[in-house]
N, CA, C and O atoms as a GROMACS GRO file, in nm:
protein
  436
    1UNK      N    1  -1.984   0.424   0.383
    1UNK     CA    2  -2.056   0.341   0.291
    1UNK      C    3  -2.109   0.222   0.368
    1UNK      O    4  -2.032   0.157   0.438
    2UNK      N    5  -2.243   0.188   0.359
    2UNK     CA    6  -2.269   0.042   0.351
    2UNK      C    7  -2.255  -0.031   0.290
    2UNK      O    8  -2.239   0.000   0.172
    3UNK      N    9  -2.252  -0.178   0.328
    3UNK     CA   10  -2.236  -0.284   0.274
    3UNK      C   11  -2.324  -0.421   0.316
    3UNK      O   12  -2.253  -0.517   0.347
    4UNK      N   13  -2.495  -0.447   0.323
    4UNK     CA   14  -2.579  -0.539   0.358
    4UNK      C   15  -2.569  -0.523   0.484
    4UNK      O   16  -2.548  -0.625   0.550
    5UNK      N   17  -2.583  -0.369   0.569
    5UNK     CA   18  -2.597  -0.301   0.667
    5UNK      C   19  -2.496  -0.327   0.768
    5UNK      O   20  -2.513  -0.336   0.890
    6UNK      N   21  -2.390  -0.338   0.704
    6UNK     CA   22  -2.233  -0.350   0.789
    6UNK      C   23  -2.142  -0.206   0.718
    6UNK      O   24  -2.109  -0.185   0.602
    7UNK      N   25  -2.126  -0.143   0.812
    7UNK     CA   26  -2.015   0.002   0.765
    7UNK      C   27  -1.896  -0.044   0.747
    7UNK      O   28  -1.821  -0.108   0.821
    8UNK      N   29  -1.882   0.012   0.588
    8UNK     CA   30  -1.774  -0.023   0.495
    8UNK      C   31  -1.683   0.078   0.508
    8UNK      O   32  -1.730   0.173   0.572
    9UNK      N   33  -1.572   0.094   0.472
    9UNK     CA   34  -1.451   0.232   0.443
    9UNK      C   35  -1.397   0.193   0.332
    9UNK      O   36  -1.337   0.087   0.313
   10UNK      N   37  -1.421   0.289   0.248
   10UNK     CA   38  -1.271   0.287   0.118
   10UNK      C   39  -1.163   0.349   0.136
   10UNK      O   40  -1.182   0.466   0.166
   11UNK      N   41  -1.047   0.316   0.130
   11UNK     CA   42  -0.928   0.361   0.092
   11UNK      C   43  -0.884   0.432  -0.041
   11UNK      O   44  -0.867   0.314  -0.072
   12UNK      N   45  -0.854   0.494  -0.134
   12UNK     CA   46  -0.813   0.550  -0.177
   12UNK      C   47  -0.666   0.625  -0.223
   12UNK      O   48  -0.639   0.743  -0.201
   13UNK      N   49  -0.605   0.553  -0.271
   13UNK     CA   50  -0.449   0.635  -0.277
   13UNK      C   51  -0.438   0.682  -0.433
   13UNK      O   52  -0.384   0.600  -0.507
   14UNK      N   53  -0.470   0.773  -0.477
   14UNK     CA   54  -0.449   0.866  -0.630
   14UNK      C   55  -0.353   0.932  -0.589
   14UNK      O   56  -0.321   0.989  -0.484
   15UNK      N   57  -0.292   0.912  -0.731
   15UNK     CA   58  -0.183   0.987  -0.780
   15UNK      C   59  -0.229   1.089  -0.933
   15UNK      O   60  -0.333   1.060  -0.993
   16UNK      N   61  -0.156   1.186  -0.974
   16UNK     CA   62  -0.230   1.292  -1.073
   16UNK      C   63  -0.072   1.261  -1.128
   16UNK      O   64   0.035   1.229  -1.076
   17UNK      N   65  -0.124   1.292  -1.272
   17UNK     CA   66  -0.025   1.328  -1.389
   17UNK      C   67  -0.079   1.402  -1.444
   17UNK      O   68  -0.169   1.347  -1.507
   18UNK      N   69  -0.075   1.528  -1.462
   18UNK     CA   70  -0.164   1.637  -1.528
   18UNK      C   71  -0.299   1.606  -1.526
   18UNK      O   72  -0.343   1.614  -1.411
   19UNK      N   73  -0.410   1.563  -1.638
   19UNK     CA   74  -0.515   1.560  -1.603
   19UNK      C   75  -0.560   1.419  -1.538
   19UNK      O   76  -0.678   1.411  -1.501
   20UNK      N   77  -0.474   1.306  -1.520
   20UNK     CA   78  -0.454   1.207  -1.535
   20UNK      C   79  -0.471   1.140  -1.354
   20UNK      O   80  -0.401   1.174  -1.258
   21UNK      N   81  -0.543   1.076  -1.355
   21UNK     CA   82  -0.584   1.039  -1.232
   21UNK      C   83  -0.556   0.874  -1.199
   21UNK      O   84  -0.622   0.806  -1.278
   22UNK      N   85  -0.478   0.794  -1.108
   22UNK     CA   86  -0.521   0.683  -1.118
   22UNK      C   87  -0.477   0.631  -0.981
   22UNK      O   88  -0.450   0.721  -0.901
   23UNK      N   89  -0.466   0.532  -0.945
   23UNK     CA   90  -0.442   0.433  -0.843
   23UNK      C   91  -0.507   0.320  -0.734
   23UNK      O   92  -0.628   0.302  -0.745
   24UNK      N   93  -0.445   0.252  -0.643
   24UNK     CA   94  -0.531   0.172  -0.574
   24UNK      C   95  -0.651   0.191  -0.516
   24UNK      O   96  -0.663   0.312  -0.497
   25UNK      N   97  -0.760   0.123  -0.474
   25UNK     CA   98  -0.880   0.097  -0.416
   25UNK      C   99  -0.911   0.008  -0.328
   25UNK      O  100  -0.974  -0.086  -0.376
   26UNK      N  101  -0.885   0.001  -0.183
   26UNK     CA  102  -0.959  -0.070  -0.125
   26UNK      C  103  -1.083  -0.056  -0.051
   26UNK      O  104  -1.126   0.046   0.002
   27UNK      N  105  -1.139  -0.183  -0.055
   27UNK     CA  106  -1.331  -0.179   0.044
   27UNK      C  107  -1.277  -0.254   0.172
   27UNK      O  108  -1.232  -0.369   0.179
   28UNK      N  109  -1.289  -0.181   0.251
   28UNK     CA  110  -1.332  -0.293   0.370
   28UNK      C  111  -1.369  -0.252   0.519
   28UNK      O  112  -1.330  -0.150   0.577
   29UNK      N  113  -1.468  -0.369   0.577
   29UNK     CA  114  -1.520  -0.358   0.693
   29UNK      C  115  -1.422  -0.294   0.830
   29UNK      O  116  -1.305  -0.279   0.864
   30UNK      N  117  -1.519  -0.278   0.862
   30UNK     CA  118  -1.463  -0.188   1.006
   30UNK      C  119  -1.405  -0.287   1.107
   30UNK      O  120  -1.362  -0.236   1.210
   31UNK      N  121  -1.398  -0.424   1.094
   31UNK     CA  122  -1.331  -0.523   1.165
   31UNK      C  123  -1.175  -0.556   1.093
   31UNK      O  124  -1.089  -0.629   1.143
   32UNK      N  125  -1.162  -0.461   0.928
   32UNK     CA  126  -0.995  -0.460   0.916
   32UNK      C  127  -1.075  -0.601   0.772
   32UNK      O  128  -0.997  -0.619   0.678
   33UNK      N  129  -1.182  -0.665   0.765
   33UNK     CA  130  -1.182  -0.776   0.644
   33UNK      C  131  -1.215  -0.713   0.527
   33UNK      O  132  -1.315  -0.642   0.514
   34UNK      N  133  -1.115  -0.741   0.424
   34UNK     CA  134  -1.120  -0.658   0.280
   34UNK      C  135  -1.239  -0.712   0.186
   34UNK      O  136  -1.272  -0.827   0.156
   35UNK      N  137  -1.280  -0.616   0.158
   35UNK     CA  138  -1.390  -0.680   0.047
   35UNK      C  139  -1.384  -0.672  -0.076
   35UNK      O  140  -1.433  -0.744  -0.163
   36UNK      N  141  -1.295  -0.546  -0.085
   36UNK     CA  142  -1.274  -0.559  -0.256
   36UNK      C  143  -1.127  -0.476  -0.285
   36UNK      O  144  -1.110  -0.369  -0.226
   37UNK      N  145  -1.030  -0.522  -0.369
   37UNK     CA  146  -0.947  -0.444  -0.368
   37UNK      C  147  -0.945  -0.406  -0.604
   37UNK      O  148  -0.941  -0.480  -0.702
   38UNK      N  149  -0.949  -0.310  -0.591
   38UNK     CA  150  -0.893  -0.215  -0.712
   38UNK      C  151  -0.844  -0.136  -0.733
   38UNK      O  152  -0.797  -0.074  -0.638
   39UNK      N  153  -0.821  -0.078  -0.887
   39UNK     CA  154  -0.788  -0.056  -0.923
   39UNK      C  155  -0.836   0.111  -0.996
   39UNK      O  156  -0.891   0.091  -1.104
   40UNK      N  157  -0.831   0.214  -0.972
   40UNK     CA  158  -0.893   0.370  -1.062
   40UNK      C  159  -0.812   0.410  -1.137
   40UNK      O  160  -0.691   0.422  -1.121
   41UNK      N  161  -0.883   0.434  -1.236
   41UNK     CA  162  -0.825   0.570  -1.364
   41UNK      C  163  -0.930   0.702  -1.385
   41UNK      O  164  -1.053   0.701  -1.384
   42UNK      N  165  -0.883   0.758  -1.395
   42UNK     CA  166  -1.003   0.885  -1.451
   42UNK      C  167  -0.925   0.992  -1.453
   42UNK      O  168  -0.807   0.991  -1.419
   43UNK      N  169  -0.998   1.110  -1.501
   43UNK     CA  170  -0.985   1.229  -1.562
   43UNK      C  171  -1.017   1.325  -1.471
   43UNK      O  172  -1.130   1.320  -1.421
   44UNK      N  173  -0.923   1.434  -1.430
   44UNK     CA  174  -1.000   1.540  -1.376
   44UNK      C  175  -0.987   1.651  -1.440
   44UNK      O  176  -0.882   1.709  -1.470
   45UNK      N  177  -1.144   1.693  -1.472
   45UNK     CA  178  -1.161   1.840  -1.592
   45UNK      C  179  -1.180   1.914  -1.520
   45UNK      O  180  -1.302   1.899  -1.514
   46UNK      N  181  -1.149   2.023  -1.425
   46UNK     CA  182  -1.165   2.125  -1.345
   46UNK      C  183  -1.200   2.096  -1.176
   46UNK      O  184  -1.101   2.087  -1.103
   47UNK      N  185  -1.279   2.088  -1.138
   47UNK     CA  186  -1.335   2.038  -0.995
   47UNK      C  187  -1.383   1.847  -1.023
   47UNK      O  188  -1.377   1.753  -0.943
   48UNK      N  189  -1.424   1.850  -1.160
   48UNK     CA  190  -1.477   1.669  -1.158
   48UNK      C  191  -1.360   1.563  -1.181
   48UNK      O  192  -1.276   1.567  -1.271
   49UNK      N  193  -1.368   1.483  -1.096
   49UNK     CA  194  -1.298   1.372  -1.109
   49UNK      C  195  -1.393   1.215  -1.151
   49UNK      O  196  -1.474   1.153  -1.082
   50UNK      N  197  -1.349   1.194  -1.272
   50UNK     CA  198  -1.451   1.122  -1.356
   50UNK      C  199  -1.398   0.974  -1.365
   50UNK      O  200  -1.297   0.989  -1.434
   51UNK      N  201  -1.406   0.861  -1.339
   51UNK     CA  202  -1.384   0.715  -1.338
   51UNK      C  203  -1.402   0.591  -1.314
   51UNK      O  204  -1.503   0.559  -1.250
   52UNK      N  205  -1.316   0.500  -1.355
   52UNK     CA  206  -1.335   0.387  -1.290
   52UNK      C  207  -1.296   0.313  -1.199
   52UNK      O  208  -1.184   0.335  -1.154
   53UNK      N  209  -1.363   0.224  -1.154
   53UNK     CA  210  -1.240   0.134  -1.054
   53UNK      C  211  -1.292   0.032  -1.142
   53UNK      O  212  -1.408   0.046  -1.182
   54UNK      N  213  -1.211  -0.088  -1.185
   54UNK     CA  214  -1.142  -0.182  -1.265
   54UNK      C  215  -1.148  -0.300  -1.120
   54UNK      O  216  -1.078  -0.267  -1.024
   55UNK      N  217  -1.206  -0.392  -1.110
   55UNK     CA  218  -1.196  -0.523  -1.016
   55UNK      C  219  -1.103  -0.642  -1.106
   55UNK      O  220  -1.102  -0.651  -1.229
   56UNK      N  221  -1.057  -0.692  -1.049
   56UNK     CA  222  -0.946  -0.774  -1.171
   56UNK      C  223  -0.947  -0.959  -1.069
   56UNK      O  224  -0.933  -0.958  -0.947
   57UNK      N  225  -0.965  -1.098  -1.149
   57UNK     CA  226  -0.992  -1.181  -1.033
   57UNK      C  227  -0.913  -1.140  -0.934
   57UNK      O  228  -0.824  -1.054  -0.932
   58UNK      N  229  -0.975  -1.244  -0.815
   58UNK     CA  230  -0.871  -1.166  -0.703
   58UNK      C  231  -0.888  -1.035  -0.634
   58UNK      O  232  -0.809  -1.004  -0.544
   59UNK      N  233  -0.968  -0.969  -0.664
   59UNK     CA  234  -0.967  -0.821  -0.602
   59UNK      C  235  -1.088  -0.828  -0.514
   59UNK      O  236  -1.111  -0.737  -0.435
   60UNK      N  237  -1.176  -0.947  -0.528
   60UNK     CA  238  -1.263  -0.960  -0.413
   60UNK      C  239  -1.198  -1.103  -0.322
   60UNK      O  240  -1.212  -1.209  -0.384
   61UNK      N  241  -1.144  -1.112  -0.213
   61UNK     CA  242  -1.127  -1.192  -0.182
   61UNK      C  243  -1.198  -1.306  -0.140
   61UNK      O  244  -1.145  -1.416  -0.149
   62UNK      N  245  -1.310  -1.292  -0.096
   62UNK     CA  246  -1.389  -1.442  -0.082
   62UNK      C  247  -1.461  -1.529  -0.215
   62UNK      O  248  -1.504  -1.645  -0.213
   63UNK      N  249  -1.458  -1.428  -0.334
   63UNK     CA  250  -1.486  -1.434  -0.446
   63UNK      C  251  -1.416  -1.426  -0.533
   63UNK      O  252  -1.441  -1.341  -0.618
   64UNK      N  253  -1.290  -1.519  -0.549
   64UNK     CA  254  -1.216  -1.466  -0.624
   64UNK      C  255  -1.178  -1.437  -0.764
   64UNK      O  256  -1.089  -1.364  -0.806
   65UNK      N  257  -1.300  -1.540  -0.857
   65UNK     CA  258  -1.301  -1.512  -0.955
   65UNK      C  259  -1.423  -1.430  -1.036
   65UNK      O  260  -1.471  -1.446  -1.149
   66UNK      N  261  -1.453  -1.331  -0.924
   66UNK     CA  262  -1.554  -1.255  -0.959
   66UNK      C  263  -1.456  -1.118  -1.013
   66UNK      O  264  -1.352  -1.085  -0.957
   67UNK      N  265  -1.526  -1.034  -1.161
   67UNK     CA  266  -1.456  -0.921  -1.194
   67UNK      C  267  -1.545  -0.833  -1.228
   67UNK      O  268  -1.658  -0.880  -1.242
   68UNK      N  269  -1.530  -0.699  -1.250
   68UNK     CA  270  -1.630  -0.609  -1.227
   68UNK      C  271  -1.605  -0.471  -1.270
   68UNK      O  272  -1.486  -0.468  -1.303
   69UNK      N  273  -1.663  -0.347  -1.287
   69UNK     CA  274  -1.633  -0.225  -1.288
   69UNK      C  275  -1.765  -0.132  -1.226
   69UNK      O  276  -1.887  -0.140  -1.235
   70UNK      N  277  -1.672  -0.042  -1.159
   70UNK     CA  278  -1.766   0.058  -1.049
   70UNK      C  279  -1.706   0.165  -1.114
   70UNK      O  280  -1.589   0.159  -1.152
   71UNK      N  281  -1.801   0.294  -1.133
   71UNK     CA  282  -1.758   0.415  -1.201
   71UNK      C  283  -1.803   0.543  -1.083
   71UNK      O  284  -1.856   0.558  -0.973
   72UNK      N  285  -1.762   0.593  -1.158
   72UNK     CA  286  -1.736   0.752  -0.989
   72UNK      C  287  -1.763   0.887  -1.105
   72UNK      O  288  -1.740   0.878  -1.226
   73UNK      N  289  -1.807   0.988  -1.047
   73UNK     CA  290  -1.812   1.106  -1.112
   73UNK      C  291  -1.845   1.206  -0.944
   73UNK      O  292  -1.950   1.220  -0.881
   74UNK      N  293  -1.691   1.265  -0.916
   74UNK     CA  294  -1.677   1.349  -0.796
   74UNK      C  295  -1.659   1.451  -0.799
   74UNK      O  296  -1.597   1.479  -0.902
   75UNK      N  297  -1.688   1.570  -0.715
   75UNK     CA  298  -1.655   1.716  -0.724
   75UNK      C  299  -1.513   1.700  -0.617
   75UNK      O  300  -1.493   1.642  -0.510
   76UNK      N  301  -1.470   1.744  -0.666
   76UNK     CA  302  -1.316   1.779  -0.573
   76UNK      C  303  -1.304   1.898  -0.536
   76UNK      O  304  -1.296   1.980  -0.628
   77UNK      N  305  -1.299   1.946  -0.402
   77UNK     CA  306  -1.259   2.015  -0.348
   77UNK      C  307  -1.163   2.058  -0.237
   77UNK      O  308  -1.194   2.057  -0.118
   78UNK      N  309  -1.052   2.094  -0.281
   78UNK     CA  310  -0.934   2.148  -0.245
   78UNK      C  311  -0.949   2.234  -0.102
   78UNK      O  312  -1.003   2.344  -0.105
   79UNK      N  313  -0.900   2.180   0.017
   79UNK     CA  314  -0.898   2.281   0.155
   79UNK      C  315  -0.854   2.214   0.237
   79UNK      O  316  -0.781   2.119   0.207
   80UNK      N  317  -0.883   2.239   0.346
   80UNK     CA  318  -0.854   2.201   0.486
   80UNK      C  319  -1.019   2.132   0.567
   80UNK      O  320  -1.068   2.193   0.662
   81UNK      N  321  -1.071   2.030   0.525
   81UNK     CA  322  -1.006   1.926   0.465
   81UNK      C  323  -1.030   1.906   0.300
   81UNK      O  324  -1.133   1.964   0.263
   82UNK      N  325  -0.966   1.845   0.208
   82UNK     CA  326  -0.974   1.814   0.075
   82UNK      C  327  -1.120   1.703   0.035
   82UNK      O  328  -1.129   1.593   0.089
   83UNK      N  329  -1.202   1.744  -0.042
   83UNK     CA  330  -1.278   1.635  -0.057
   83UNK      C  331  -1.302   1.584  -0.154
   83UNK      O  332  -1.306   1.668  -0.244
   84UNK      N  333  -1.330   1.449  -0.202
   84UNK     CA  334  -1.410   1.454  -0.294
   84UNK      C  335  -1.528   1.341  -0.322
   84UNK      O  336  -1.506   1.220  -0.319
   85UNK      N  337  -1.660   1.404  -0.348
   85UNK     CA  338  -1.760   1.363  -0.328
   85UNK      C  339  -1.883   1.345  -0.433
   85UNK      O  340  -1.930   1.443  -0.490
   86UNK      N  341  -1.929   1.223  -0.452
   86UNK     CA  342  -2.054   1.221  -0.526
   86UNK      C  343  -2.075   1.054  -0.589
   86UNK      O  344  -2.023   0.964  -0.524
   87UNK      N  345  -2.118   1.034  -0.660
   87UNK     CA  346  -2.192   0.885  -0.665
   87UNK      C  347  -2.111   0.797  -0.672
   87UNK      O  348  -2.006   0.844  -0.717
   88UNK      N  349  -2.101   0.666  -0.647
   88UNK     CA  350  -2.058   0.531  -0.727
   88UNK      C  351  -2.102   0.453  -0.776
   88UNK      O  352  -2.202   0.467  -0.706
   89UNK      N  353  -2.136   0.348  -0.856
   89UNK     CA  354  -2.284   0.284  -0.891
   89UNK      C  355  -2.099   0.147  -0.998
   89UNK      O  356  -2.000   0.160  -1.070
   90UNK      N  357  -2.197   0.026  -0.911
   90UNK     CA  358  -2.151  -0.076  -1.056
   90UNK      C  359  -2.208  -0.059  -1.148
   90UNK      O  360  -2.321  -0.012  -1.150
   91UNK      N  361  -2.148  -0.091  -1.239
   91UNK     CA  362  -2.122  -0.036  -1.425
   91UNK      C  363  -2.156  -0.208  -1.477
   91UNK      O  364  -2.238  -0.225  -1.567
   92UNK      N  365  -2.081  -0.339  -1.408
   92UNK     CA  366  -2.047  -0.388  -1.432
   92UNK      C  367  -2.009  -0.535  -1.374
   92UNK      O  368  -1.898  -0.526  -1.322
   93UNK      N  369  -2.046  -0.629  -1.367
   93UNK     CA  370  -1.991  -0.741  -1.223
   93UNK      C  371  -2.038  -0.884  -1.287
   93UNK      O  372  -2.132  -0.904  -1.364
   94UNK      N  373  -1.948  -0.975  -1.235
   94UNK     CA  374  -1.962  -1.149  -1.331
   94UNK      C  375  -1.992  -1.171  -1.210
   94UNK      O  376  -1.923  -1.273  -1.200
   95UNK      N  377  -2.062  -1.155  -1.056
   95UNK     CA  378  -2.085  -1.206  -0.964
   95UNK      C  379  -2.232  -1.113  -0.907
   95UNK      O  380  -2.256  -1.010  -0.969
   96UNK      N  381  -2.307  -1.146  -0.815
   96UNK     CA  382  -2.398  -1.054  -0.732
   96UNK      C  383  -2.323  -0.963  -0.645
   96UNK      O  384  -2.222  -0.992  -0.580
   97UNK      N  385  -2.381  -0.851  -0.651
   97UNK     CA  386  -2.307  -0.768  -0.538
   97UNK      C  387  -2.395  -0.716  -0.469
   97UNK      O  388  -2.512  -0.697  -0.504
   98UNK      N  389  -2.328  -0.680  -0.326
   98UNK     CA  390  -2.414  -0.613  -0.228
   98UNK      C  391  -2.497  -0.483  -0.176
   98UNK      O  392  -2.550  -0.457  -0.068
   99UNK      N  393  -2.478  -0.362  -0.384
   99UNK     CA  394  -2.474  -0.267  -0.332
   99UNK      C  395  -2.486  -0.252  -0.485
   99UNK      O  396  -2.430  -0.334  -0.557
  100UNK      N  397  -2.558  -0.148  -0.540
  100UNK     CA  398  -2.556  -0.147  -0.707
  100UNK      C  399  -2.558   0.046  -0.700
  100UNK      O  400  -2.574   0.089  -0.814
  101UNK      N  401  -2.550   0.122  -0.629
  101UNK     CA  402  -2.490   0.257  -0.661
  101UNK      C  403  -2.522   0.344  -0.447
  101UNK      O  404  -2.604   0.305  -0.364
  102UNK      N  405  -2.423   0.454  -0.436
  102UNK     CA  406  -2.399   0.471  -0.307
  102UNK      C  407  -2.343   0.608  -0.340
  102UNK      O  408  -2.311   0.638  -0.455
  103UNK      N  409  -2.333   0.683  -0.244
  103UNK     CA  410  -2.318   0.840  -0.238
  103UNK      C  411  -2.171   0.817  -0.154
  103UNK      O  412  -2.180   0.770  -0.040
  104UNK      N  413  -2.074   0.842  -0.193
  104UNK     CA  414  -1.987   0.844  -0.135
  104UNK      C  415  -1.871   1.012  -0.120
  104UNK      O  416  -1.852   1.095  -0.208
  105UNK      N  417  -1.820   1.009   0.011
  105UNK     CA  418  -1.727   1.146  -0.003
  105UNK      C  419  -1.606   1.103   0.084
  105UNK      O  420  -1.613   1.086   0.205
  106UNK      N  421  -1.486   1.086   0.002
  106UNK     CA  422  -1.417   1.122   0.080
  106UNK      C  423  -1.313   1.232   0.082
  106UNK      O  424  -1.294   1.314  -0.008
  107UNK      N  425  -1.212   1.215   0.263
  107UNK     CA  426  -1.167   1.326   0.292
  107UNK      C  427  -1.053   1.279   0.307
  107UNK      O  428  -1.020   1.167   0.347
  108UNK      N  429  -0.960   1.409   0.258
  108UNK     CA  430  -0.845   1.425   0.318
  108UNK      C  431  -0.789   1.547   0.368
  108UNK      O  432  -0.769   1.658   0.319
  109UNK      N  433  -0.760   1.474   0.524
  109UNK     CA  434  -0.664   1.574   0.607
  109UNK      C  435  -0.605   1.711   0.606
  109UNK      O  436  -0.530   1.747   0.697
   0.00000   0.00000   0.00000
């Protein structure tokens, strides 16, 4: 992902409860500085994993009383490696942001 032409990485740690999808979110630069930390919930109905990430104050650190919501709708696919991939776009933000929708995929191992 970019970020005002600096390469960004998200983190990602989901956990599943039956259809039930949720957990942490972090953004940040390739020098290790966080840009945004949240929060996901969503639904997965077969291959789509459908949600939000939830910004709460504080979850942008240089901004801290900026709050927000970014929504995701991903195809998941299960292998060697696991992916899952397709848009993000803010929904939502009490501040300017650097980026208003992005194609994102990620992988796991």
């Amino acid at each position: 992902m970019t970020v005002q032409t600096n390469s960004a990485r998200m983190t990602w740690e989901l956990a599943q409860n039956g259809t039930a999808v949720s957990g942490p979110v972090t953004m940040l630069l390739s020098t290790g500085i966080v840009l945004m930390n949240g929060a996901f919930t969503g639904t997965l109905n077969g291959s789509t994993l459908a949600g939000t990430i939830a910004v709460t104050p504080g979850g942008i650190p240089v901004y801290p009383a900026c709050t927000g919501q970014l929504a995701a709708t991903m195809n998941a696919t299960i292998g060697s490696p696991s992916t899952l991939t397709g848009p993000l776009s803010v929904v939502s933000s009490t501040c300017a942001v650097p980026i208003s929708s992005s194609s994102i995929t990620l992988t796991r191992p």
